[in-house]
BALUMDO-726988 format. One record per atom (N, C-alpha, C): x, y negated, z negated; residue in three letters. Coordinates in pm, whole numbers, plus 50000, padded with zeros to 5 digits. Layout:
N
XYZALA...
REM end
This chain:
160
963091827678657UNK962401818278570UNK963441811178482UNK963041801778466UNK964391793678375UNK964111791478264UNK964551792578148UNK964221789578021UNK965381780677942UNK964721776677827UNK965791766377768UNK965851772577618UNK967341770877600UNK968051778377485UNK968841771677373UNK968381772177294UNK969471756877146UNK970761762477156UNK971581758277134UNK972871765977132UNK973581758076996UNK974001769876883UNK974481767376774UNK975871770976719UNK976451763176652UNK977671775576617UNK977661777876463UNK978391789676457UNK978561798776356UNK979671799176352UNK980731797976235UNK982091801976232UNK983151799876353UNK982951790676436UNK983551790376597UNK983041803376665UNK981691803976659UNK981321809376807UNK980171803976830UNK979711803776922UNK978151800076990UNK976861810576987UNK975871802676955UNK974971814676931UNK973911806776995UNK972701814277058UNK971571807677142UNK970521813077095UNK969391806377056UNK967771807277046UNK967131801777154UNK965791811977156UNK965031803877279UNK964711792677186UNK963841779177319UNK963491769877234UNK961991773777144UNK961741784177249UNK959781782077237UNK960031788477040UNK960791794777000UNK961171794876873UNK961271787376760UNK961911773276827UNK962371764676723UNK960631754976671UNK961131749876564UNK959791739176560UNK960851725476502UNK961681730576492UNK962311709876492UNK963601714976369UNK964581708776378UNK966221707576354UNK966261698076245UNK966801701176131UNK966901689876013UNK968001690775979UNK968821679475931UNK970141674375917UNK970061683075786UNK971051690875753UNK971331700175603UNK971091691175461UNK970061697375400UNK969861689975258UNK969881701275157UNK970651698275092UNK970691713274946UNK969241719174921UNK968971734074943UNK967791737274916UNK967921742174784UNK966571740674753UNK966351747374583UNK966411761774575UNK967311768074478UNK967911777574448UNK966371786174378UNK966601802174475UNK965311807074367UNK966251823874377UNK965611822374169UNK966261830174086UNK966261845174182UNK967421857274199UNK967081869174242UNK966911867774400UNK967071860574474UNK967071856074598UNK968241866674681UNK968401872274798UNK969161875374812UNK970641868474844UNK971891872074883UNK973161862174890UNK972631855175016UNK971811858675147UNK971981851875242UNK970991839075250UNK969711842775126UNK968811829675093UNK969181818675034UNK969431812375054UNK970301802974998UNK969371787374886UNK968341791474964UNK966961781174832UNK965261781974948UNK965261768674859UNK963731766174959UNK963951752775029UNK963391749775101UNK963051732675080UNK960991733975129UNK961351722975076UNK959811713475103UNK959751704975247UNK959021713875344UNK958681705375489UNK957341703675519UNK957021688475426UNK955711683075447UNK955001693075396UNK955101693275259UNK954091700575165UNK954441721075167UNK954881727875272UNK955061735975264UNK956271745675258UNK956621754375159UNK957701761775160UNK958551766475222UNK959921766475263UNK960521773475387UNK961421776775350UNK961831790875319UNK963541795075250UNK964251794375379UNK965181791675334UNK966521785975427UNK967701801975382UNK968051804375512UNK968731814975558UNK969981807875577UNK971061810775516UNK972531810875560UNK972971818675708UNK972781817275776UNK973541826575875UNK974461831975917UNK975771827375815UNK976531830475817UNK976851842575752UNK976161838375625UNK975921851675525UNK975201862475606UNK974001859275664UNK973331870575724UNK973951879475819UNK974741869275864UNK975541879076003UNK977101889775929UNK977471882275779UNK978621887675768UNK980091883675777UNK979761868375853UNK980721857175862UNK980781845775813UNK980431846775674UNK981241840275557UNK982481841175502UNK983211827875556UNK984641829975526UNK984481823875367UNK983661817275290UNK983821813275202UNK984261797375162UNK984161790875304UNK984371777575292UNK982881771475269UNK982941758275279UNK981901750875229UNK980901750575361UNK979831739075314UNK978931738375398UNK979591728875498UNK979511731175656UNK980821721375710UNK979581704675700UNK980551692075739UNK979541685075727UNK978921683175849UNK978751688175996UNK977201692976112UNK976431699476058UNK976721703375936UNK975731714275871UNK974311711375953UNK973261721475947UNK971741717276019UNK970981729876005UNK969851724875952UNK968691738075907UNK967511738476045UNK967901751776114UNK967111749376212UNK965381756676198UNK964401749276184UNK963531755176155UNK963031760076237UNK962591778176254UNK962351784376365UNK961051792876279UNK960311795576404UNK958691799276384UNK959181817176424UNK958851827576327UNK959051840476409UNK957801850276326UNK957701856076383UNK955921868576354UNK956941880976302UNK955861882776155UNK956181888876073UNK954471899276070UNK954471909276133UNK953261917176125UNK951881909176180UNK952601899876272UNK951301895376349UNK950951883976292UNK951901878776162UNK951211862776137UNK952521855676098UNK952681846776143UNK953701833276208UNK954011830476024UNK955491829576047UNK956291828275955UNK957301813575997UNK957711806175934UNK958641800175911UNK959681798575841UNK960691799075900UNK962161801975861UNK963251792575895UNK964211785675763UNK965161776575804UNK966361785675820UNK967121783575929UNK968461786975954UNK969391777975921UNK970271782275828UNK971181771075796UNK972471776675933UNK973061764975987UNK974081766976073UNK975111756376078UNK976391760476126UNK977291749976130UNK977391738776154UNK976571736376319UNK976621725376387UNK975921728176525UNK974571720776553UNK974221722476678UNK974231715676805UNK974561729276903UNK975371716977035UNK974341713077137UNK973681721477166UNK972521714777278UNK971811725077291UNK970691719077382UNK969961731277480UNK970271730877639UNK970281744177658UNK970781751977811UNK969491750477875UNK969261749177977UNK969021755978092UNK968991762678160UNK968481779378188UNK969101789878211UNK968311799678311UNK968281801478384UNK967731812378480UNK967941827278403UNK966761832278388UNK966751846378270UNK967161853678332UNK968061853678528UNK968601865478566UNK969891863078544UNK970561848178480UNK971591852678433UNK972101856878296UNK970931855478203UNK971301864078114UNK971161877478089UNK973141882878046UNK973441897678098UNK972591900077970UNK972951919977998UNK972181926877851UNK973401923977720UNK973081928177601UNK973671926977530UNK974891937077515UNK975981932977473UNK976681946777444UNK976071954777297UNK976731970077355UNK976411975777220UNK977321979077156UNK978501976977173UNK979661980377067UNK980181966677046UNK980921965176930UNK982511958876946UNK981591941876911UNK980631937476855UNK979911925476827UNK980351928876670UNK980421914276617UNK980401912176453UNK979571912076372UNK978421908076418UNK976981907876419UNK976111919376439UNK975061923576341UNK974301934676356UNK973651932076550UNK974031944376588UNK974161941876781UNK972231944576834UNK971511947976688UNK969901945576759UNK970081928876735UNK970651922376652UNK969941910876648UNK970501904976806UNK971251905176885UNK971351900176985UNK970311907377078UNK969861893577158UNK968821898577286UNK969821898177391UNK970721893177465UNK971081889977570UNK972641880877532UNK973541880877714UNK974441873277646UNK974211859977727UNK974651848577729UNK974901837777871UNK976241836677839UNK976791836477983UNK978741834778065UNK978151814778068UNK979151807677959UNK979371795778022UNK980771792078034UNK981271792578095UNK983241786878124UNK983141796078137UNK984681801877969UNK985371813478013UNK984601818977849UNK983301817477773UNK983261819677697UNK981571826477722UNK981351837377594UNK979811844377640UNK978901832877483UNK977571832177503UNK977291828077408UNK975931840677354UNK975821842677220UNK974871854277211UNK973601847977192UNK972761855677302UNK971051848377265UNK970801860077153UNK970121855577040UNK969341860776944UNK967891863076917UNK967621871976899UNK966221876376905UNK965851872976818UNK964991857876713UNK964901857276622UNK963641861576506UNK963201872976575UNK962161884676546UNK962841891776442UNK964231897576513UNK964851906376431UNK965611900276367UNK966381888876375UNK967521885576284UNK966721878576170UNK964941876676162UNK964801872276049UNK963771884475981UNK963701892676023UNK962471903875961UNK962541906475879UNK961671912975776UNK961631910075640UNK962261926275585UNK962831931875693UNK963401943475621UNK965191937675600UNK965211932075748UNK966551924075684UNK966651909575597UNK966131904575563UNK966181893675503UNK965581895475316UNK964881912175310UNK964721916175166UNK964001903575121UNK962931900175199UNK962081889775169UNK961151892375022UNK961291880674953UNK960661881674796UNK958511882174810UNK958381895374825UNK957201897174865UNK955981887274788UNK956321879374677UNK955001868574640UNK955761854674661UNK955121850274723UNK955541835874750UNK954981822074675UNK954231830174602UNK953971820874474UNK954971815474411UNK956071826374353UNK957291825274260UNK957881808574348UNK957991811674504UNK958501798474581UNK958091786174523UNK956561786974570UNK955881775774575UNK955831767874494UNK956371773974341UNK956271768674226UNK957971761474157UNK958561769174253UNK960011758274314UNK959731749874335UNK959191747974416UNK958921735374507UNK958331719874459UNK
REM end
């Protein structure tokens, strides 16, 4: 079966989401800062009336070198289930390169050692050249045990 995959980078490497994930890619705009947030939340923004904290990913993964926001910067807004009801979540990322095309028998399993990245959040790898790119499960890399999500979302809304 073939599926299609965004492909993003992080710090010079490539990272892949399915598409059926994404709900649409926005050019990086400073999100609003909310107080007690964790380091990898980085604010909110406003998409057409509703709240969406924006995730650093760089921070989340651990590969923050501490430089700026590059300017491809891009908040990818991705849809992921949080106890059975649909959440939305911006990924802030470096720069995004395309979507793949991919037959799901060639994506290998993930490794389990020796990744920089917490190794559940990878689902799978894809071989393109001489380089692997990591598909991400974005179930787990945004769940609310890792992301120490601010359980009233009122406090947000009133950001906004």
């Amino acid at each position: 079966m073939i599926k299609q995959y965004l492909t993003f980078a992080l710090a010079d490497e490539l990272y892949a989401v399915d598409v059926l994930s994404i709900r649409e890619v926005l050019t990086y705009r400073k999100p609003t800062r909310v107080p007690k947030a964790t380091d990898a939340m980085i604010g909110v923004i406003n998409l057409r009336g509703g709240v969406v904290p924006v995730i650093d990913l760089r921070r989340q993964f651990g590969l923050n070198d501490g430089s700026d926001i590059p300017a491809g910067a891009a908040v990818v807004i991705i849809e992921v289930y949080h106890d059975d009801e649909l959440a939305t979540i911006g990924g802030l990322v470096d720069a995004v390169d395309k979507v793949l095309q991919i037959d799901s028998s060639a994506v290998a399993p993930p490794p389990t050692v020796g990744v920089r990245i917490n190794a559940n959040f990878v689902d799978g790898m894809i071989s393109r050249d001489d380089d692997f790119i990591m598909v991400l499960d974005v179930n787990k890399v945004f769940s609310p045990r890792e992301l120490n999500v601010i359980e009233s979302t009122a406090v947000m809304e009133e950001l906004v």
